[in-house]
C-alpha positions in Angstrom: -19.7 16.5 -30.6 -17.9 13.8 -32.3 -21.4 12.1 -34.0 -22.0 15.6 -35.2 -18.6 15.9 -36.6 -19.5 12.7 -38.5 -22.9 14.2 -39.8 -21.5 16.8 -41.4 -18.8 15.2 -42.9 -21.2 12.7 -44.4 -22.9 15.5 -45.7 -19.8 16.9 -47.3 -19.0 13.6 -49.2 -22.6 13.1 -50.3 -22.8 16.6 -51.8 -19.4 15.8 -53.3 -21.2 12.3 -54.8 -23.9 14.2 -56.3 -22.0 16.7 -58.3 -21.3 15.6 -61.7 -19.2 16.3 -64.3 -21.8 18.9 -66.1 -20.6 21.8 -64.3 -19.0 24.5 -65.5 -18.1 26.4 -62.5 -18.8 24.7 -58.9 -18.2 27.2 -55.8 -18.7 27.8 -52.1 -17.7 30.6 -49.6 -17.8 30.1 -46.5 -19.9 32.4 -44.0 -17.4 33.1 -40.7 -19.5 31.9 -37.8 -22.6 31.5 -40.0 -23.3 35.2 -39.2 -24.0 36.7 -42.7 -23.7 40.4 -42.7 -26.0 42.6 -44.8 -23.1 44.9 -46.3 -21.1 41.2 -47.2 -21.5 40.9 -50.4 -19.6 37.4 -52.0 -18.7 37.3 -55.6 -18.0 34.2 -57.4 -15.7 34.9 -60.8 -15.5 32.3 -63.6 -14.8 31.7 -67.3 -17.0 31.7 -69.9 -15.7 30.0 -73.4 -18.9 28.5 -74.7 -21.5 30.9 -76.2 -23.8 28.8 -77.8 -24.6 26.2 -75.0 -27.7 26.8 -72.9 -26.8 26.8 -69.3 -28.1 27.2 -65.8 -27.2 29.1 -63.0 -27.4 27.5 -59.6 -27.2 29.7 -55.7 -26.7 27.0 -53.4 -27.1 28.2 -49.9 -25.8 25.7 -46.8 -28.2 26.9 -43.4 -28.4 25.3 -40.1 -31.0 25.1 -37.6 -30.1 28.5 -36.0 -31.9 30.4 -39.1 -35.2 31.6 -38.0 -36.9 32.5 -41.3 -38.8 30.2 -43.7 -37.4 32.1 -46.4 -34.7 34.1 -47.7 -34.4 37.1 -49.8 -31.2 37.8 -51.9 -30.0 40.6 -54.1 -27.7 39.1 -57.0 -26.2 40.5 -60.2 -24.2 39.2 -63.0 -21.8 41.2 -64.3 -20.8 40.4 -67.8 -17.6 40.6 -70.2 -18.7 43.8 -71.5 -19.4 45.6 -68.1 -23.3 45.0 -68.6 -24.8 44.0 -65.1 -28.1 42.4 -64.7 -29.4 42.3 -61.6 -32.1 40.6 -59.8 -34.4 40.2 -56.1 -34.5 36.4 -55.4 -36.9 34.9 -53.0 -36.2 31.2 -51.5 -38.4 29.0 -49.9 -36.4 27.2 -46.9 -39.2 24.9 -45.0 -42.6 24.0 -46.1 -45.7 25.2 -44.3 -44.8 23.0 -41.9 -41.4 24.4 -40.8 -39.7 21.2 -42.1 -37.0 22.3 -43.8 -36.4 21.8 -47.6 -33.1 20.4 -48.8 -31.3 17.7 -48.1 -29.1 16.7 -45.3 -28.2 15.1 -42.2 -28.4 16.4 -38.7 -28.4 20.3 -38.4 -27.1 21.4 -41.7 -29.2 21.5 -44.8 -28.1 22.1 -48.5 -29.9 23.7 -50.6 -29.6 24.2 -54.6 -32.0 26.7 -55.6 -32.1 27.9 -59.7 -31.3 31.2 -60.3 -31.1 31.3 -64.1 -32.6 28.8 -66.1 -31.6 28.2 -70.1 -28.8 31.0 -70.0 -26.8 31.3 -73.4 -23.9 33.3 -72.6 -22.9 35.9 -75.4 -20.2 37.0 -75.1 -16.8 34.7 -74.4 -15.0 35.8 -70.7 -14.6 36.5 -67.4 -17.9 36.9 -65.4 -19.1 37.8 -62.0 -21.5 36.9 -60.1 -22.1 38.9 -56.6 -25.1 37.6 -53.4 -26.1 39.9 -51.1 -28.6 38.7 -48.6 -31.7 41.2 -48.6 -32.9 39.9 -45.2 -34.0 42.9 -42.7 -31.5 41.7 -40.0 -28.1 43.1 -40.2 -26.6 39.8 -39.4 -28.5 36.8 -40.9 -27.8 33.9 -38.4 -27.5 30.7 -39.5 -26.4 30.6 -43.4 -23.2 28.8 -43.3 -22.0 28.9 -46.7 -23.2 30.5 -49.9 -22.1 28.9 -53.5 -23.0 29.2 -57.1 -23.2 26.3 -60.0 -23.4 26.9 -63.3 -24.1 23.8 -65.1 -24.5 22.6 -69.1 -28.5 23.3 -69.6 -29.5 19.6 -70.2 -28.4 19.3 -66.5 -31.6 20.5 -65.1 -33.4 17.6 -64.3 -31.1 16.4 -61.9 -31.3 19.9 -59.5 -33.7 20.9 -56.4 -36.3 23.7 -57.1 
């Protein structure tokens, strides 16, 4: 118990390491008991001030080895200043055709950042919102432990996963 405690907060620091000062907005939520209800839906809210700088849009998704699928579905929408929403279906690869599981690591818990939005110019200066919705067919998805969104300056992108 105690060697796993240390995994996973090695993991922590290294994800901490390997954020860098090119995000804009940088969030988790954590998923109670890494049981992810269908009807939870988590929103991440954050300011907008530059509208001419390309960005990226980042859903960073923290499993461990109790999820069963190699993939994941999510429903997502982006709610902008104006009340516009866009929204989109997201499909994620989570192992290889091997079952090895993409991401990176230690122990049981792998971190995955996974683009969303690539070369986003935001219009309109403000507050935005950004809600996940898992679009798995279980009504509990075991296993995700924490669901977060980056969105980065656009010349940031060669430093991300997928």
């Amino acid at each position: 118990m105690m060697l796993r405690s240390l995994f996973v907060s090695i993991a922590f620091i290294f994800v901490f390491i390997a954020c860098d000062s090119n995000g804009v907005y940088d969030n988790y939520v954590n998923i109670p008991d890494a049981e992810w209800h269908k009807d939870s839906i988590i929103s991440f809210n954050f300011e907008v001030n530059d509208t001419v700088g390309k960005k990226e849009i980042f859903i960073k998704v923290r499993n461990n080895v109790d999820y069963e699928y190699s993939n994941l579905y999510l429903f997502s929408s982006i709610k902008f200043p104006d009340g516009k929403i866009m929204t989109d279906t997201l499909e994620y690869e989570m192992t290889n055709a091997e079952g090895v599981w993409l991401g990176y690591g230690i122990g049981s818990l792998k971190s995955n950042i996974l683009y969303y939005k690539k070369n986003v110019v935001f219009y309109l200066p403000g507050s935005y919102k950004i809600k996940i919705q898992h679009g798995m067919r279980d009504g509990i998805l075991v296993g995700i432990q924490d669901v977060g969104v980056r969105v980065a300056d656009g010349n940031n992108s060669g430093s991300e996963k997928k």
